[in-house]
Each structure stands twice: as C-alpha cells, then as structure tokens.
PAGUKOL-371471 format. One record per residue (C-alpha): residue in three letters; chain; x, z, y. Coordinates in nm, 3 decimals, decimal comma. Layout:
% PAGUKOL-371471
NODE   res   chain      east        up     north
NODE   ALA       A         X         Z         Y
...
//
This chain:
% PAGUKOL-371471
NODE   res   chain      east        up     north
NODE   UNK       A   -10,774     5,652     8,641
NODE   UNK       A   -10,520     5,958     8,707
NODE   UNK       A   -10,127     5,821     8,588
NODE   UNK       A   -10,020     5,872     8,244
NODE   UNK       A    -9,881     6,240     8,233
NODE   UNK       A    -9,771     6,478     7,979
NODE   UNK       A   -10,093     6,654     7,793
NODE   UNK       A   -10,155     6,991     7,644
NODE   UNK       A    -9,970     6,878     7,340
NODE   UNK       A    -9,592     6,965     7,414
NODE   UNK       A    -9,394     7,045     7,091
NODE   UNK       A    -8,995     7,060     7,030
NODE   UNK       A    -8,970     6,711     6,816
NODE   UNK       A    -8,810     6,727     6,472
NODE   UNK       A    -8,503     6,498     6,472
NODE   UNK       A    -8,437     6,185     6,252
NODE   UNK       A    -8,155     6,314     6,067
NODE   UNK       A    -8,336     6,379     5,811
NODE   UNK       A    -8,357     6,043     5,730
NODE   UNK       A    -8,077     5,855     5,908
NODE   UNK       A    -7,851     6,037     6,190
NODE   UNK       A    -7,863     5,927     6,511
NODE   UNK       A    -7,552     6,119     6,737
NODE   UNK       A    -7,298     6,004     6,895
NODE   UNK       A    -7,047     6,076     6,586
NODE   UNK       A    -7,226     5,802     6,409
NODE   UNK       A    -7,301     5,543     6,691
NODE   UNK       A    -6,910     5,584     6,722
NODE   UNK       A    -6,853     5,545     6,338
NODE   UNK       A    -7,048     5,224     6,304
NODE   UNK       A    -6,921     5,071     6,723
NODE   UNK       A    -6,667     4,834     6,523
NODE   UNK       A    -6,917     4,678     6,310
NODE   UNK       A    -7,193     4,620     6,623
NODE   UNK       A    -6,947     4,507     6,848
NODE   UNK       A    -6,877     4,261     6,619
NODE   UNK       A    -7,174     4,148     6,525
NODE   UNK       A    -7,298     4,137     6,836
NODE   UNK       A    -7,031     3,818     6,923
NODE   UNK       A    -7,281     3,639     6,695
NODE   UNK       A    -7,585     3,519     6,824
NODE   UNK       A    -7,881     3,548     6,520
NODE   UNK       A    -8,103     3,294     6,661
NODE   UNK       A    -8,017     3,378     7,059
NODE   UNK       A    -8,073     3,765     6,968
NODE   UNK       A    -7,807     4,020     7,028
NODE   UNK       A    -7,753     4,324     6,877
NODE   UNK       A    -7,778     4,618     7,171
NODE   UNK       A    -7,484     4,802     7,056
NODE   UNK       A    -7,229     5,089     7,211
NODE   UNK       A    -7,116     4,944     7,529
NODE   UNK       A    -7,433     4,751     7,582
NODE   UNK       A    -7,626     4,870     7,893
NODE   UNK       A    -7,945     4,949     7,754
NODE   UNK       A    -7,774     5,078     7,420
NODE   UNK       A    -7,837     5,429     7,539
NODE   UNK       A    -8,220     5,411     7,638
NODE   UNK       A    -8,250     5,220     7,303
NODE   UNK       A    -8,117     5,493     7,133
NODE   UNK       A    -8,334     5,730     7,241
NODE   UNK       A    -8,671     5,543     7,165
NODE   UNK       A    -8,527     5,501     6,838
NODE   UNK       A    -8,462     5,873     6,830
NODE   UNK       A    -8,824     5,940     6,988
NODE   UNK       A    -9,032     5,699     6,848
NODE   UNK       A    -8,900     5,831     6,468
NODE   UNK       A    -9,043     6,181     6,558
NODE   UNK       A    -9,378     6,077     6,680
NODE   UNK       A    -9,445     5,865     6,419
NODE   UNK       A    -9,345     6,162     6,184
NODE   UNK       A    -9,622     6,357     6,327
NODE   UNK       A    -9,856     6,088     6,261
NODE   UNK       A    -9,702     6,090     5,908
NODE   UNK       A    -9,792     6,470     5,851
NODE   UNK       A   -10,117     6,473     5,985
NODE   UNK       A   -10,272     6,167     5,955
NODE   UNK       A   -10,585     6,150     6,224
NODE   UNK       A   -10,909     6,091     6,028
NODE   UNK       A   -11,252     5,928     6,140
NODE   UNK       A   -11,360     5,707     6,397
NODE   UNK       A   -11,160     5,691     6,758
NODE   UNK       A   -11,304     5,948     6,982
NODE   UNK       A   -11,369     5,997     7,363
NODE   UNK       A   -11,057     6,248     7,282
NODE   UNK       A   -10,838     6,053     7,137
NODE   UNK       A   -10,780     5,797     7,418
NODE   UNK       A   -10,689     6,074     7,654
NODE   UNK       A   -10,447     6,298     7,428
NODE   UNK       A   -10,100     6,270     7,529
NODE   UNK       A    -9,839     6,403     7,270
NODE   UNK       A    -9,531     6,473     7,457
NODE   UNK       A    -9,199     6,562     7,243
NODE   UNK       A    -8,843     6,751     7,395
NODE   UNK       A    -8,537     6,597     7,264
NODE   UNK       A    -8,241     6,703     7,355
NODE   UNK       A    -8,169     6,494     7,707
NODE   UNK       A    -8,547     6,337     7,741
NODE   UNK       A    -8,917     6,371     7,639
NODE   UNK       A    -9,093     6,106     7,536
NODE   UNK       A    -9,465     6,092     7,547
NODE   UNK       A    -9,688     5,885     7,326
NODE   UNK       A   -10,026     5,786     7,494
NODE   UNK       A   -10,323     5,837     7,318
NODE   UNK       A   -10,153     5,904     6,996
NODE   UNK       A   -10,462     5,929     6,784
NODE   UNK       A   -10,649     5,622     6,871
NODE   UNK       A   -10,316     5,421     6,820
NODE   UNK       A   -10,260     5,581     6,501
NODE   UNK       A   -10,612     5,488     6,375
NODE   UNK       A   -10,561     5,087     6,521
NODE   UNK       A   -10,254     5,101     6,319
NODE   UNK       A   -10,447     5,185     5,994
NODE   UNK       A   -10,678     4,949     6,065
NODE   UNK       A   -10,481     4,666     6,075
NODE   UNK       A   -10,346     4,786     5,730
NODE   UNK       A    -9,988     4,891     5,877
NODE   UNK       A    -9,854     5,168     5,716
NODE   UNK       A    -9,675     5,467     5,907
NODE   UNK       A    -9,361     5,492     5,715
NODE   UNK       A    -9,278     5,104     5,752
NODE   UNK       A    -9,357     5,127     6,154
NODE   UNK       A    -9,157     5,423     6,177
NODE   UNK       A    -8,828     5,247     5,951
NODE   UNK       A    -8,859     4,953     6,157
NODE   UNK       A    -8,852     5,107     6,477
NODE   UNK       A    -8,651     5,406     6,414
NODE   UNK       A    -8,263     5,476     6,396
NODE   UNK       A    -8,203     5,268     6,084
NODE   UNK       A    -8,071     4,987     6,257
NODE   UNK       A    -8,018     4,836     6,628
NODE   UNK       A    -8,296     4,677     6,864
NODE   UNK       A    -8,253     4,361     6,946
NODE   UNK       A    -8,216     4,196     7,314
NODE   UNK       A    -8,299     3,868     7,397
NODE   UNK       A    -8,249     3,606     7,667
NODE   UNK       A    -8,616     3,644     7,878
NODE   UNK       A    -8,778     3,336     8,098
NODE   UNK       A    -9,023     3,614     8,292
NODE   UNK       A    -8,981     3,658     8,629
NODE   UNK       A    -9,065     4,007     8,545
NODE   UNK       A    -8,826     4,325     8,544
NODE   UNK       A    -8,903     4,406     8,264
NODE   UNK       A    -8,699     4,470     7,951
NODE   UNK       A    -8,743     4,306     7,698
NODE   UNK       A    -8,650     4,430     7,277
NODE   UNK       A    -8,713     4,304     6,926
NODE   UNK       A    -8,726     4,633     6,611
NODE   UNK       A    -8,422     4,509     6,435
NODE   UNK       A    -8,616     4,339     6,184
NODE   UNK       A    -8,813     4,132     6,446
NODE   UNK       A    -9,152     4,224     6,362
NODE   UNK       A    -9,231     4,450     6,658
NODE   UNK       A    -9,176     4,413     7,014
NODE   UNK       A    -9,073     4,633     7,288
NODE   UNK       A    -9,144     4,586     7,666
NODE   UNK       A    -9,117     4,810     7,977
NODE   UNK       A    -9,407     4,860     8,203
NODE   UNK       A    -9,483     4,982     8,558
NODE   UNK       A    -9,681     5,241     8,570
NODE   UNK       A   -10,011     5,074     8,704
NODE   UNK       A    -9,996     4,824     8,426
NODE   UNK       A    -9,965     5,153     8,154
NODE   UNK       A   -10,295     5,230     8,378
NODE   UNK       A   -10,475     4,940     8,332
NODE   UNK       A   -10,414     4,948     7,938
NODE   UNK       A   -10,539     5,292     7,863
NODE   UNK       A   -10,853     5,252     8,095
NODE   UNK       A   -10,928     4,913     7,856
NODE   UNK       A   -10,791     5,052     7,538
NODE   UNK       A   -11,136     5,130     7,426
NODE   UNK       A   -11,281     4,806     7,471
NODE   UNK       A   -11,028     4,659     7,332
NODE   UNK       A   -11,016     4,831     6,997
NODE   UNK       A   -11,401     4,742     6,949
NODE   UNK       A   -11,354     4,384     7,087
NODE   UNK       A   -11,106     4,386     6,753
NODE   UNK       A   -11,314     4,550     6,545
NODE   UNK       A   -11,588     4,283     6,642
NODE   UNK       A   -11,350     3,942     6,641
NODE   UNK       A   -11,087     4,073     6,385
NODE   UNK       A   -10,948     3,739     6,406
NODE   UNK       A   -10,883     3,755     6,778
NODE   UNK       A   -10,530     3,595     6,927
NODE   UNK       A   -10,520     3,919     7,108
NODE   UNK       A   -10,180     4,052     7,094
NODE   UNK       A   -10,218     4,384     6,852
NODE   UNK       A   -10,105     4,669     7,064
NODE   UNK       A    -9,942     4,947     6,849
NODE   UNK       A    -9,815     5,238     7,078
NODE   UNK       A    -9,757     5,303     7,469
NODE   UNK       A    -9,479     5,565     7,505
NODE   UNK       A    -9,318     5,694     7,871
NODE   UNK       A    -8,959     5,814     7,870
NODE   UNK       A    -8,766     6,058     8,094
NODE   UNK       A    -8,419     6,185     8,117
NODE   UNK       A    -8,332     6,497     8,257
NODE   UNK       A    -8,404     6,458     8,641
NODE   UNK       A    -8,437     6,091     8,611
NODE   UNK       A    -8,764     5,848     8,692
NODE   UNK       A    -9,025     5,869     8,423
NODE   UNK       A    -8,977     5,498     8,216
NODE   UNK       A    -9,273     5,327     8,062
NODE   UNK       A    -9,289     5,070     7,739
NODE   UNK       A    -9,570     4,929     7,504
NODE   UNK       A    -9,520     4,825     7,130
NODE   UNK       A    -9,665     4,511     6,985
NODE   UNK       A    -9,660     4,298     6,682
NODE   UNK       A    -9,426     4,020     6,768
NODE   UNK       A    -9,640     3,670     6,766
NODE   UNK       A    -9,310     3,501     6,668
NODE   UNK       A    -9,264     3,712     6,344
NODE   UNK       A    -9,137     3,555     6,074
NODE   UNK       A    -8,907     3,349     6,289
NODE   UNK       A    -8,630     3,218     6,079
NODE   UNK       A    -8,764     2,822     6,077
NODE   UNK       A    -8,916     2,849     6,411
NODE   UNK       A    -8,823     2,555     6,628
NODE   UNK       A    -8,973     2,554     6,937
NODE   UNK       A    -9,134     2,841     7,166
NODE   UNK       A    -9,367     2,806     7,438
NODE   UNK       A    -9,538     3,025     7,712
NODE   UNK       A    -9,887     2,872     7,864
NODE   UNK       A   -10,028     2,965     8,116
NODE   UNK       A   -10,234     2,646     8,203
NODE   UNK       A   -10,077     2,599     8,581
NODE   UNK       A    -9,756     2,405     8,657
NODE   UNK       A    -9,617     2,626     8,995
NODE   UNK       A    -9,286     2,788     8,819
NODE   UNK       A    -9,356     2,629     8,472
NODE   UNK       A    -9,043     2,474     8,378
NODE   UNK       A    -8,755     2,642     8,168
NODE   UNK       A    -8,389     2,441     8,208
NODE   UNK       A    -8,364     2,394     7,795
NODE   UNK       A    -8,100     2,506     7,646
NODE   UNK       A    -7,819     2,232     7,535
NODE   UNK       A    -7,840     2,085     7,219
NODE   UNK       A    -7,683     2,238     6,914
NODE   UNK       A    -7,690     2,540     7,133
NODE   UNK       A    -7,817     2,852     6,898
NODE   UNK       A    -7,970     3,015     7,226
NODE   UNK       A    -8,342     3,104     7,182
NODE   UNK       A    -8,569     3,007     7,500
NODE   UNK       A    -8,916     3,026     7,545
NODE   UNK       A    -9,005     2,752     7,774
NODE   UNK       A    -9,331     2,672     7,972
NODE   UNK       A    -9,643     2,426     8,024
NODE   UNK       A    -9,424     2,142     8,161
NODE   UNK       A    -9,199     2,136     7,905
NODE   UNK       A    -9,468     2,094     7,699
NODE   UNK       A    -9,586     1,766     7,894
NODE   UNK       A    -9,640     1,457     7,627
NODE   UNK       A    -9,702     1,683     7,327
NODE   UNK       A    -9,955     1,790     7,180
NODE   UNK       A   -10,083     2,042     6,848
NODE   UNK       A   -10,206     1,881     6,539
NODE   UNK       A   -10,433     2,151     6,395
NODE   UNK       A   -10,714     1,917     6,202
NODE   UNK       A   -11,025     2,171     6,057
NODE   UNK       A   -10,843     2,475     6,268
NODE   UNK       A   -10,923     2,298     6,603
NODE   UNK       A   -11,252     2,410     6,619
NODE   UNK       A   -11,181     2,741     6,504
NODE   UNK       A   -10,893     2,790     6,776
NODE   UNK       A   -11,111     2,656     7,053
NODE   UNK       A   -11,376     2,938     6,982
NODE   UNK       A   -11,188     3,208     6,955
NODE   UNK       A   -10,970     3,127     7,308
NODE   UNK       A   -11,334     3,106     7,510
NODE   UNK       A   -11,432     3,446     7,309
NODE   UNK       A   -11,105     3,576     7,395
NODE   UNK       A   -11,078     3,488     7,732
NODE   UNK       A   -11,429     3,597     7,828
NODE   UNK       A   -11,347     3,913     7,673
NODE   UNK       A   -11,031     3,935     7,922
NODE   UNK       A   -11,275     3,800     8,202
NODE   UNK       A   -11,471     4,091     8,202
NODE   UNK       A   -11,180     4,315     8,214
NODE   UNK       A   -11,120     4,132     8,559
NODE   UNK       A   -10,778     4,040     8,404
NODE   UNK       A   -10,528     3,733     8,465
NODE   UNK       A   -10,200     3,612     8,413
NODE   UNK       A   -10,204     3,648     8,060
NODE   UNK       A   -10,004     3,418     7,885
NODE   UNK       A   -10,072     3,189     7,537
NODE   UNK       A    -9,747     3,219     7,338
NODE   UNK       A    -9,704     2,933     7,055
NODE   UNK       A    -9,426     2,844     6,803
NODE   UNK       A    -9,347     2,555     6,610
NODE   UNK       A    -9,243     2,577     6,251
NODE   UNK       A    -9,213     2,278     6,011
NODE   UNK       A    -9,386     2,302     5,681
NODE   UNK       A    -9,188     2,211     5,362
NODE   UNK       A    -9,362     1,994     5,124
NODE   UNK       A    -9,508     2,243     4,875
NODE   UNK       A    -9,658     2,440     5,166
NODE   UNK       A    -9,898     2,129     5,268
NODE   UNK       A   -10,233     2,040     5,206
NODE   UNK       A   -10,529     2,220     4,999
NODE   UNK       A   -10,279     2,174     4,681
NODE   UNK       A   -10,044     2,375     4,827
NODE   UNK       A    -9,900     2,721     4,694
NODE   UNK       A   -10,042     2,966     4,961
NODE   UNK       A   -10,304     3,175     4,849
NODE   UNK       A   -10,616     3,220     5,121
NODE   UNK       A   -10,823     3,540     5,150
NODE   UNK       A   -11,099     3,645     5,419
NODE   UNK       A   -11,037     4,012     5,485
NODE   UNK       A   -10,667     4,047     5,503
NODE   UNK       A   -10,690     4,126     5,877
NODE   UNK       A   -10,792     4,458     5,856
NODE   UNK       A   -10,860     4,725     5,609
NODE   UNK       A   -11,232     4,681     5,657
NODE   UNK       A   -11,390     4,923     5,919
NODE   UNK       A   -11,835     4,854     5,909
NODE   UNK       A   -11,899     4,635     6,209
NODE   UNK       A   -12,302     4,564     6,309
NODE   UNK       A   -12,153     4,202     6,357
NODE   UNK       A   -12,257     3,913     6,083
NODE   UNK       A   -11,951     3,667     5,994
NODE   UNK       A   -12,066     3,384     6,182
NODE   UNK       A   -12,047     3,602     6,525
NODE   UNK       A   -11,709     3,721     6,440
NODE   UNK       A   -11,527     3,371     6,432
NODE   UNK       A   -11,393     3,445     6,108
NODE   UNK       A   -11,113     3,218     5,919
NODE   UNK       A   -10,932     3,165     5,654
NODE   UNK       A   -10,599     3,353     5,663
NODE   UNK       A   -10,294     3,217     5,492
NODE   UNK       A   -10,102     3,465     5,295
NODE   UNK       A    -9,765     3,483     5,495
NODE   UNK       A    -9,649     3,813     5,715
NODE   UNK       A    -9,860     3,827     6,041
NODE   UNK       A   -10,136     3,573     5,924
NODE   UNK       A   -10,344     3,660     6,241
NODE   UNK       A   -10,119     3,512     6,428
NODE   UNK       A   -10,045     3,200     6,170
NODE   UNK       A   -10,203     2,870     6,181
NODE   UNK       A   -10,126     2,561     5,981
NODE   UNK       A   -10,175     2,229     6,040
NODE   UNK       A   -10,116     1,919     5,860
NODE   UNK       A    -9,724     1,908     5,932
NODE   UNK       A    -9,654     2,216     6,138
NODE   UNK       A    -9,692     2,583     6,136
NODE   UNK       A    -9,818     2,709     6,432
NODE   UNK       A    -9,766     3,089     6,579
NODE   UNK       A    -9,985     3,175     6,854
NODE   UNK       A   -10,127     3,496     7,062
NODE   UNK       A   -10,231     3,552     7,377
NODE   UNK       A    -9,992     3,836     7,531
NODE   UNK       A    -9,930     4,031     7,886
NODE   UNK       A   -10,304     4,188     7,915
NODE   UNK       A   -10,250     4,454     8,201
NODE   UNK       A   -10,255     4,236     8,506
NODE   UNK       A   -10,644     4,318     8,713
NODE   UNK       A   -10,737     4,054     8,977
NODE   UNK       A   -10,712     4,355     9,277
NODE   UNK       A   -10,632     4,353     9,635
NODE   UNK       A   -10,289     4,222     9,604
NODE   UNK       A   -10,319     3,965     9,368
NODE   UNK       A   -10,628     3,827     9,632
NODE   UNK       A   -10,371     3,806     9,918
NODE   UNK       A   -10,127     3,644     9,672
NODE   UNK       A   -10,427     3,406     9,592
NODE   UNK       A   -10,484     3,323     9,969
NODE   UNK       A   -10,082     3,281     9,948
NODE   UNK       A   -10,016     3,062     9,734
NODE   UNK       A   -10,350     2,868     9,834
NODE   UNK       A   -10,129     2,808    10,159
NODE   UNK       A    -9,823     2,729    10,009
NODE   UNK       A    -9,866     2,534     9,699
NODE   UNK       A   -10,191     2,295     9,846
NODE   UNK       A   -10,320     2,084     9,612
NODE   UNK       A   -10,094     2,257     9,276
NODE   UNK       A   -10,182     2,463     9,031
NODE   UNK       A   -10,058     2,817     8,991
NODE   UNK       A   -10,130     3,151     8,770
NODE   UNK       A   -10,319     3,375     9,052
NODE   UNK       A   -10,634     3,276     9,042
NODE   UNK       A   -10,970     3,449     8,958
NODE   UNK       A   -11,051     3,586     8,626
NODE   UNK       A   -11,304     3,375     8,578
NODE   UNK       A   -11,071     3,054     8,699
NODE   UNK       A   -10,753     3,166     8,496
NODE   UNK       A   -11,037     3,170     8,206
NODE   UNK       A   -11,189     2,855     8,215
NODE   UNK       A   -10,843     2,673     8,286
NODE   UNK       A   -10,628     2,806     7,971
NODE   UNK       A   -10,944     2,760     7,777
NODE   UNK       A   -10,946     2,360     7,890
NODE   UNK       A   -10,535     2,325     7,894
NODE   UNK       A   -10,527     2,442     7,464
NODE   UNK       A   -10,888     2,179     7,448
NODE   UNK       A   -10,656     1,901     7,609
NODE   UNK       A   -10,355     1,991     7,413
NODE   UNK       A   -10,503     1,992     7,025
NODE   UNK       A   -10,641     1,755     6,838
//
C-alpha cells in the first residue's frame, strides 16, 4: 500500500475562531493561568501549556482537527462506507501547516456508529482547552496526549504503522459491526501534520480505555511475556500516574464472577481477528476502580441496556455469534466491566504492528538472547494463544 499522501481534496480550512480563538494573542493572555496549573499534577497529567515543548504541535492539531471536524459537521457523509471512502484524503492549509485527515468519510461514519456526535468530538479535541501529557512506560517514541477532558487519546505514529491501519481499516470496521462488543480499541481519526519545510508527522485518535478515570487505582499493560515487563512503581502517596506491566501484576488476580466467561470469548474472538491480520504486540490495557456500596450487586442503581454500543447498523449476524453483553450505563461502557468489588476498564490497544521481515530476525534475536524467557515478538498466532491463556490464568 502506497504512503499516506495528500488527495484530490485540498481546501483553505476555515479557522476556529469562530468558536474559540486560537493565536498567539490569546495563548499569551491565558500563559499565567497554564503555567500555573501546570505545577499541579491532576492525577500525574500535565497541562501542555506555553513553554511546554510540544505546546506548539498541540496547538496546531487543536487548530486542525477543529476544521476537519467542521467539514464533517457541514456535510455529514451518508450511507454505508465505500471502496472510496477509505482512500479519500482531505488535506486542509492553515496558516504554517496542513493537516490531512485519512479517510475522512469512513471515520466519520465509525464515529456515528458508535453514537458519538461531531460537535462533542470536535469541543473535546479542539482549542477550548489544553491537551494533556502524561508520564509514558513505552519504549516507543512516540508521543503520547489526553483531549483535555480525558476521553480521547492522541498518539504519534511512523509512517508504516499509519500503513498498516488504513490497509486493515476495512476489516476492522466490519469485525465491529459483527462483535460490537469487541475490546478493540475504537479508532476515531488518523491525521498527518506538516510544517512549512518540515518532516510530514503522523497521529491516530482513540477513545481512551481509562475514561472516566477519577477513582481509578491501578493501571496495567499485558502483554502476556515477562522480557521488559516491570515498571519501578511510583512511591507511595506519590500522585504520579504509571501504567505498569505483567510482573507487577504477579500474585493478583481479576474477580469478574458471570463476566468471566464473557471476557474469555471475546479475547479468543478478538485475538483471532488480529491473527489474521498477521498482527502482534498488541497490548491488553486494564484499570482498577473500587465500587461504592450502592453500585454492587443486581440491587444496585445502574441501569443495563443491550444496544447502547452502537446506534444499530443491520448485521447478517444472530446475538449469540456476536458475544453480546450486558452494558452498564456509565461513559465508555464498552470498555467497562464490573465485578463483585471492582470496576474493571479494559481494551486491547497498539494494533499496527505486522509480524514482517524484521520482526522475524528480532524473533530469531531474542530466541538467542533471552533462552528459555518469554518475550512480545513472537508469531501471530503465538502472541494469540498466549494473551488469550495469561487473562484465562488471571480471572476467576
């Protein structure tokens, strides 16, 4: 598949100050304030503000991401997703970059099918407030932001991982339309960036799996290997926010009751679905969150519905096929299970990595250097099988 480039569609973007100015008048106006709230942690996030390093390239998603979403807003793409509208490439001018939103169309329709609404994607991820940065355990490059009101995350990409999304963005809008359950992470937008005579950038939008996250306690990355699985915890009473990995999570375990069986399905439909992409190195993200009394239990005050997942598109699949469940009404119930005592939040995140010729050679590798240990390259089919029988050995 040919790189993401700009497509036919070019157009001089209309500018969010309409709505809320973004300039550098006002980014000066409100510096005070950020800079000091950004001395305060708000649950190990920090505010990028002006002096920040990434406060700039911030500012202009903010500023780009507003105007594509308005053109979504104005013309509002009807029908089912096309052979077109996976390859249409809406690029926008700003004054100092372009940004380009990759296959606008099809995005646009996933958004509407998981019931999100333009204008509250475009508030939360325009100018009306600052992105969030937080402390990352990846051994990635990659940047990491929250929306400021946490509910949508922001990552950078290389460009052969942007690749490997589009070419399986079709299968994986009808693998979501047939499990609309799935722990799949929901992918909202890919978007490049370029300033003036500088490298083209690359980042994907998500729903955050950790969203709401004001009584989450604990956060965990699984990957079902232990080479490079262990996170130095932050201190105690520390307000730092770290994600930590599979051997931290030695000795525990997660106490779903009727879910179990549920959770275990959809991970091996899931995971063969990733299998087949020839995909690995995904990661299951999970979250602990205490339940207060009145949230426990069948007597409970949480009201249950069926359907809330998706603003129902026909499917040829019965109920039974689709691993259906009962969704709690909370914010971001797909990614929301509760057990007896605990709330859990999990998704399975970081799709774009394809078992190719390098990853082989870093099999062979590690093979050599870690004999006898367990570690994340490993066949599709491996990678699979293992996560599947780490989250079996890990719930009860």
């Amino acid at each position: 598949m040919a790189a993401p480039s700009p497509g036919p569609r070019e157009v001089l973007a209309c500018s969010p100050e309409t709505g809320r100015k973004v300039t550098a008048s006002s980014s000066s106006r409100r510096g005070l304030l950020w800079r000091l709230r950004d001395k305060q942690s708000r649950l190990g996030l920090f505010e990028i503000g002006p002096g920040h390093d990434l406060h700039e390239l911030t500012c202009m998603m903010q500023t780009g991401l507003w105007a594509a979403t308005q053109v979504v807003v104005d013309h509002p793409p009807t029908g089912p997703p096309s052979e077109e509208d996976f390859s249409e490439i809406l690029t926008q001018v700003h004054e100092g970059f372009e940004l380009g939103t990759l296959a606008c169309p099809a995005f646009a329709k996933l958004r509407r099918s998981l019931g999100l609404a333009e204008e509250d994607y475009q508030a939360a991820l325009g100018p009306g407030g600052p992105y969030l940065q937080f402390l990352s355990t990846s051994k990635s490059k990659a940047s990491f932001f929250l929306s400021h009101d946490q509910r949508f995350f922001l990552k950078t990409q290389r460009r052969q991982e942007m690749r490997a999304l589009l070419a399986h963005l079709p299968r994986y809008m009808q693998h979501l339309q047939r499990h609309p359950h799935s722990l799949l992470a929901r992918l909202l937008g890919m978007h490049s960036l370029q300033v003036a005579q500088g490298k083209k950038k690359y980042f994907i939008i998500m729903q955050s799996v950790f969203y709401p996250a004001g009584r989450i306690s604990e956060r965990y990355d699984i990957k079902g290997c232990e080479v490079s699985r262990w996170v130095e915890p932050a201190p105690k009473g520390s307000s730092i926010v770290l994600v930590l990995k599979d051997l931290n999570f030695q000795g525990k375990t997660i106490n779903l009751g009727p879910q179990r069986s549920w959770l275990l399905r959809q991970m091996e439909l899931d995971t063969a679905f990733l299998r087949e992409l020839n995909v690995l190195d995904y990661s299951l993200l999970m979250a602990f969150q205490g339940l207060h009394e009145d949230e426990r239990g069948p007597g409970s005050n949480l009201i249950f519905c069926m359907a809330r997942s998706v603003q129902e598109t026909p499917s040829p699949e019965d109920p039974g096929s689709q691993n259906r469940r009962l969704l709690l009404d909370v914010p971001n119930a797909l990614h929301i299970l509760d057990g007896p005592d605990q709330r859990y939040f999990l998704g399975l995140v970081d799709l774009a990595t394809v078992y190719g010729f390098r990853k082989r050679l870093e099999h062979l590798w590690k093979t050599l250097r870690y004999p006898g240990r367990t570690f994340s390259t490993v066949s599709p089919a491996h990678y699979a099988r293992r996560l599947c029988q780490w989250v079996e050995a890990h719930t009860e």
